[in-house]
C-alpha positions in Angstrom: 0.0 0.0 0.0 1.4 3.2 -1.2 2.4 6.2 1.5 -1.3 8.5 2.1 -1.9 11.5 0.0 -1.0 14.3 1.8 -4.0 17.2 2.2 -3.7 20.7 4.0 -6.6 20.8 6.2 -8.2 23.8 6.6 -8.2 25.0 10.7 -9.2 28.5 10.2 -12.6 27.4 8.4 -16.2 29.3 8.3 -18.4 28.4 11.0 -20.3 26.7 8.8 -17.9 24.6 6.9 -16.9 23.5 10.0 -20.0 22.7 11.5 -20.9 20.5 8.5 -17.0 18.8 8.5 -16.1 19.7 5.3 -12.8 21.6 4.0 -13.6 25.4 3.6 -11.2 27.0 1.0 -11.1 30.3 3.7 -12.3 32.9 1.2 -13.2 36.2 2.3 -15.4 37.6 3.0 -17.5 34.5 1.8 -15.9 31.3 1.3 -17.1 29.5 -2.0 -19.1 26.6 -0.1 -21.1 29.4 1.8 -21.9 31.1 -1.5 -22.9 27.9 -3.5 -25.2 27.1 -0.9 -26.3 31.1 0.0 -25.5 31.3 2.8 -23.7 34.3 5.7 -20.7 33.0 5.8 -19.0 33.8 9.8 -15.3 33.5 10.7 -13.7 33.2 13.8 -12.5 36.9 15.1 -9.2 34.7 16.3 -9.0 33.3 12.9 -6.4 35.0 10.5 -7.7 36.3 7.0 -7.6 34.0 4.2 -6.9 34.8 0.9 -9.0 37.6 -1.1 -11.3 36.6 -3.7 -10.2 36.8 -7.1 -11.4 40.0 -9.4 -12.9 37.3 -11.7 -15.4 35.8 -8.8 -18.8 36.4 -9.2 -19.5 39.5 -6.9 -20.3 38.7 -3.3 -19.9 41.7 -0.3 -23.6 41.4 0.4 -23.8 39.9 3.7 -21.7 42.8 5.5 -21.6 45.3 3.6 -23.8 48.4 4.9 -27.6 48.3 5.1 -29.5 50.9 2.8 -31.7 51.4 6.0 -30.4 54.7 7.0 -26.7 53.6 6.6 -26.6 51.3 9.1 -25.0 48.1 9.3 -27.0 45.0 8.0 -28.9 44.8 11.7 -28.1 41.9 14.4 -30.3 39.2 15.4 -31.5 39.2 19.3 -34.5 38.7 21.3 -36.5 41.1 19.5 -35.8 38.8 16.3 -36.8 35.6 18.2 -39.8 37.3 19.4 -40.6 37.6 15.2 -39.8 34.2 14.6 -42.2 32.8 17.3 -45.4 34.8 16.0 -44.2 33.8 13.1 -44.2 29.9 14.1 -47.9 30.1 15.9 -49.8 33.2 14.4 -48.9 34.2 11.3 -47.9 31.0 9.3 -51.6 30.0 9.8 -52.6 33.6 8.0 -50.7 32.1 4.4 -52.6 29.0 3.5 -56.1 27.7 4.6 -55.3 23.9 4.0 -53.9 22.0 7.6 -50.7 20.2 5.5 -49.6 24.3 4.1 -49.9 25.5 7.0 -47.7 23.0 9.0 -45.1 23.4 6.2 -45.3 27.1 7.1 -45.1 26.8 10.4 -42.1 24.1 10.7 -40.7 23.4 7.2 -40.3 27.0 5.9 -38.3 28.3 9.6 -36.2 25.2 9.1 -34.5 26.2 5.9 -34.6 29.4 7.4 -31.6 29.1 10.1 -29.2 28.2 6.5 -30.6 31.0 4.8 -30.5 34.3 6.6 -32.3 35.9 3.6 -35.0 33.5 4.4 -35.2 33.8 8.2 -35.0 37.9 7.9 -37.8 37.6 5.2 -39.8 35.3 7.5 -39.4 37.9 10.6 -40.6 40.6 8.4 -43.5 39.3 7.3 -44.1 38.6 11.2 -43.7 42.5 11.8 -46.3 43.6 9.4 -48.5 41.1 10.7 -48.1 42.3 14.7 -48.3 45.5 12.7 -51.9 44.6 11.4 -53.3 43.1 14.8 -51.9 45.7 17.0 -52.2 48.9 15.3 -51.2 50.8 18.4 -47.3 49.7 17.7 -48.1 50.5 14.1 -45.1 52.0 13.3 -43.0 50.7 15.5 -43.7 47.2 13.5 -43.6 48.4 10.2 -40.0 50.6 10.6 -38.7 46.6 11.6 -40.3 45.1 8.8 -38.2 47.7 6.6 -35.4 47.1 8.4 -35.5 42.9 8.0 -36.5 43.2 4.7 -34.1 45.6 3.1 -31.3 43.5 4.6 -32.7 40.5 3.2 -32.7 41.8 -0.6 -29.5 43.0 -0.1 -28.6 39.4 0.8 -30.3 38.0 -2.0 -28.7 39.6 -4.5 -25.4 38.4 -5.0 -27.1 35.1 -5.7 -29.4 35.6 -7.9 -27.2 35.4 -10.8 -26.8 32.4 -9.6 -29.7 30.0 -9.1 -28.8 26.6 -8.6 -30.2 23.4 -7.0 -28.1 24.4 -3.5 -29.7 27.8 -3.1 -33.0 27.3 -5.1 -35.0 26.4 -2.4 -33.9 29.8 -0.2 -34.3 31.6 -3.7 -37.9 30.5 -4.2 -39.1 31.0 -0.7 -37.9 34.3 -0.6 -39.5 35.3 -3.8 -42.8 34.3 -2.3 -42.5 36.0 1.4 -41.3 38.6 -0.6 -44.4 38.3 -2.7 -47.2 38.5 0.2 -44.4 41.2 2.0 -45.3 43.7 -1.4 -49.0 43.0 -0.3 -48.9 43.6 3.2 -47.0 46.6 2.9 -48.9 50.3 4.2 -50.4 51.4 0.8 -50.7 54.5 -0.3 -53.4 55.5 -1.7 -54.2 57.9 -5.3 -49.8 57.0 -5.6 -50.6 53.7 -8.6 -47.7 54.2 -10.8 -47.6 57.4 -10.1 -43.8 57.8 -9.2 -42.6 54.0 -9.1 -43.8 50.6 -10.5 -44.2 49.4 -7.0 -47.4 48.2 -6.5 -46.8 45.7 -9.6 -42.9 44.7 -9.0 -44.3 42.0 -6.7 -45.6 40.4 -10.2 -42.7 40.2 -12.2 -41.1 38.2 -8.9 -43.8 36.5 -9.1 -43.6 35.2 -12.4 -39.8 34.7 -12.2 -40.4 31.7 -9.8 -41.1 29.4 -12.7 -37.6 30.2 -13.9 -36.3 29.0 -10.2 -38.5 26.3 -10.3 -36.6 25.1 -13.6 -33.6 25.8 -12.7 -34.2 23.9 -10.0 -34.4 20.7 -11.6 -36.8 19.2 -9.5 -35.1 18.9 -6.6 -37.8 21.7 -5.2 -40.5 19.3 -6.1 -39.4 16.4 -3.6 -37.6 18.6 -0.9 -38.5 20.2 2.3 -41.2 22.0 0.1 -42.9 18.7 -1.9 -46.3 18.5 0.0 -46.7 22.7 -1.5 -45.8 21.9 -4.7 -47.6 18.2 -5.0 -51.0 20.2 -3.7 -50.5 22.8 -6.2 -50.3 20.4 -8.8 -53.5 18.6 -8.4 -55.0 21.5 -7.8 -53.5 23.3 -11.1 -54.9 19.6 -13.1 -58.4 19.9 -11.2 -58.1 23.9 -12.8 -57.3 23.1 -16.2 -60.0 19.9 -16.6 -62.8 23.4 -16.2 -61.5 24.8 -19.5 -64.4 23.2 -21.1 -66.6 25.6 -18.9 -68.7 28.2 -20.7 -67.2 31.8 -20.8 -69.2 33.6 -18.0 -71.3 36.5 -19.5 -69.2 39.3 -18.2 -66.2 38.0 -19.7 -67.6 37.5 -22.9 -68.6 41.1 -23.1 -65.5 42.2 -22.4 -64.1 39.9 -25.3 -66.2 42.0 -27.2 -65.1 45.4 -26.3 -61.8 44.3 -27.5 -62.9 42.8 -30.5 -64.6 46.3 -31.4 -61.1 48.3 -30.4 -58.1 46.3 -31.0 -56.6 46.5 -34.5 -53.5 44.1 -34.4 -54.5 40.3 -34.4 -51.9 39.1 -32.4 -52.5 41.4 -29.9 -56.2 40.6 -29.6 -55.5 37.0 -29.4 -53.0 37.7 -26.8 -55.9 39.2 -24.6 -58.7 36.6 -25.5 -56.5 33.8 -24.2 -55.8 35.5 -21.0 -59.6 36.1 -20.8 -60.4 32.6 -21.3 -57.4 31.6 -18.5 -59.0 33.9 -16.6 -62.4 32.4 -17.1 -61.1 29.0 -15.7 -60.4 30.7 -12.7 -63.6 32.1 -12.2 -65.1 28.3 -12.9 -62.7 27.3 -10.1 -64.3 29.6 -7.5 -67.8 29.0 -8.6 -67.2 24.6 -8.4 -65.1 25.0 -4.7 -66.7 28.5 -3.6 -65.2 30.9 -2.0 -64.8 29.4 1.6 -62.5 26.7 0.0 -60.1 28.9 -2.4 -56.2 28.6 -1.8 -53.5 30.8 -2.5 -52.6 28.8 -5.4 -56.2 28.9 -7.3 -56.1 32.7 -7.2 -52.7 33.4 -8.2 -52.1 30.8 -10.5 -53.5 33.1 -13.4 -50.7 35.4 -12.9 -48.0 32.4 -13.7 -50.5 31.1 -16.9 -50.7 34.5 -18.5 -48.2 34.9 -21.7 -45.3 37.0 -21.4 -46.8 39.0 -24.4 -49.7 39.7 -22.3 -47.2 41.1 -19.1 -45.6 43.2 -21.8 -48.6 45.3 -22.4 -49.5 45.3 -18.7 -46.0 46.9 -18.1 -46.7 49.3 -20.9 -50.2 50.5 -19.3 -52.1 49.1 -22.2 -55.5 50.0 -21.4 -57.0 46.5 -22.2 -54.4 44.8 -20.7 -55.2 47.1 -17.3 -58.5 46.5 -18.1 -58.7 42.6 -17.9 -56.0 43.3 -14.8 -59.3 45.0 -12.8 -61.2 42.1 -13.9 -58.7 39.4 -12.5 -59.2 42.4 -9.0 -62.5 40.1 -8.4 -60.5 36.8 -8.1 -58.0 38.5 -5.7 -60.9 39.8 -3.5 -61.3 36.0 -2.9 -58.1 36.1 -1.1 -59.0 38.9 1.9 -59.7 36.2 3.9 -55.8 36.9 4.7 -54.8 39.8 6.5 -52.4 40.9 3.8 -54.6 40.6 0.9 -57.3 42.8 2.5 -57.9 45.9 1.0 -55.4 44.9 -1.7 -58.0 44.3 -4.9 -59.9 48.2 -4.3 -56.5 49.2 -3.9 -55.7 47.7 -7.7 -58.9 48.8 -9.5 -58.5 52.1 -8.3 -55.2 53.3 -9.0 -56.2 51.6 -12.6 -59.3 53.5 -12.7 -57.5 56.7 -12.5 -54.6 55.7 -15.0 -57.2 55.1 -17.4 -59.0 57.8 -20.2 -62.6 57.9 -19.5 -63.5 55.5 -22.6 -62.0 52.5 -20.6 -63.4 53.5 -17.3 -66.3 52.8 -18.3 -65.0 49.5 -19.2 -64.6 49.2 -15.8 -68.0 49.1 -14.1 -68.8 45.1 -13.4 -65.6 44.7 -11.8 -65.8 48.1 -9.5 -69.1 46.8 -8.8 -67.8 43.5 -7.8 -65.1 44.6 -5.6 -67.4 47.2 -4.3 -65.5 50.3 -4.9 -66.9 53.8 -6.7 -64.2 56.6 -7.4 
């Protein structure tokens, strides 16, 4: 038997190199395991520096670098943060999802991946601080300022690895595209500000939609992970969806289709809006089969990942008739204000499209106001 290969082992490690025994190349300030798998990478005050990054590294400086929160550092984790993460774990986890098998995935599965994924776990404590925000309005403010706080850090975790999806980090990736999702939602609104000086009420969409390109990139390790019962539910709910396409066009919907047909000159563009209208109409089928009392998450937001990208384009662009079937898809979201975070959130829509629009597509407008239960 030949003499041993000889290794240098690595004694000044990350914490968390170490803590999962294997050999940590000593990077700084992020060592290339910690960034594969996105997450803060922590060295030992005592330990010397290892050697700098190379130039041609994929940018990283996120996790300590200064907080745009009033040029502060990124803020530390104490007992106000575990204080989050416990209303989290036995109030507001149960505010995200109706069905008993979502909700326990909320409440345990999701604060798992959490303690790897800072991102995740500052995300998660935000989300918590607009909710004590919401059920104890007389620390409003106090609540919200936090949420701010936790959240900003977070993004300015997330992206040094978002160039980067993989099947390591896609899982911390996804989940914080979807707190950050129902965090654009639960937000303070403000109201007669729709587009008026930032496309924030509708950057939460185009997140949104760019889950399906985690999901893929994912290659399906998301689908039988920590996350498998949410993604096998939405499944067989998304099949039960699709067998309704046979349904009959509701009346309303089919006077829309007309509208358009009278106003839109390009083809393509028209068919671009009838298909979304007859998505739409599957939706609508859904809540009338199930009813209201029985909707998830995923039946009301699943148009918003079957619309065509053609279709987002000209929602982007403030197409009135893509706005217009946008207020219409307002009455399916009103189905979700059984959540504290989606209240208020389908008015607040319709209106701010109401006033974007000239008064010819207003009037467009008036079964879905009427739904929603909103006059300008």
């Amino acid at each position: 038997m030949g003499p041993r290969r000889s290794h240098k082992k690595s004694r000044n490690g990350c914490q968390w190199c170490k803590a999962r025994k294997v050999k940590c190349d000593e990077t700084r300030p992020h060592c290339n395991n910690c960034f594969k798998h996105g997450v803060q990478c922590l060295f030992s005050e005592s330990a010397p520096a290892g050697p700098a990054r190379k130039s041609g590294s994929p940018p990283l400086g996120t996790f300590d670098a200064p907080s745009p929160v009033s040029g502060q550092n990124t803020p530390s984790m104490g007992m106000a943060e575990m204080a989050l993460l416990h209303h989290f774990s036995t109030s507001t986890c149960y505010t995200i999802a109706r069905n008993p098998i979502l909700q326990t995935v909320w409440q345990i599965r999701i604060p798992q991946v959490s303690f790897s994924s800072p991102f995740v776990f500052r995300a998660i404590i935000a989300l918590s601080a607009l909710h004590l925000a919401h059920v104890k309005p007389e620390f409003h403010d106090h609540y919200v300022s936090q949420a701010e706080l936790h959240h900003n850090a977070a993004l300015q975790m997330v992206t040094a690895i978002l160039p980067d999806v993989n099947k390591e980090n896609c899982q911390s990736i996804y989940l914080f595209s979807i707190l950050t999702c129902i965090i654009s939602c639960a937000k303070p609104r403000i109201r007669d500000d729709f587009w008026a000086k930032s496309d924030r009420d509708i950057e939460w969409l185009t997140l949104f939609r760019g889950t399906t390109h985690i999901i893929a990139s994912a290659d399906g390790s998301l689908k039988t992970g920590l996350l498998a019962p949410m993604f096998a539910m939405g499944h067989r709910r998304k099949l039960a969806r699709d067998a309704r396409s046979a349904a009959a066009t509701p009346p309303f919907l089919l006077v829309l289709k007309q509208l358009l047909q009278d106003t839109v000159q390009d083809p393509s563009e028209l068919q671009c809006y009838h298909d979304s209208i007859e998505d739409m109409a599957m939706s609508f089928a859904t809540i009338d089969e199930i009813g209201s009392h029985n909707c998830e998450t995923a039946d009301i937001f699943i148009w918003l990942l079957a619309v065509s990208d053609q279709y987002f384009g000209y929602f982007q662009r403030r197409t009135p008739e893509a706005m217009v079937i946008f207020a219409y898809f307002c009455v399916v979201m009103k189905e979700m204000e059984w959540a504290w975070w989606m209240q208020g959130f389908s008015v607040h829509v319709i209106s701010g499209i109401y006033y974007h629009l000239d008064e010819e597509h207003r009037c467009w407008l008036q079964w879905p106001m009427q739904q929603v239960g909103w006059v300008p």
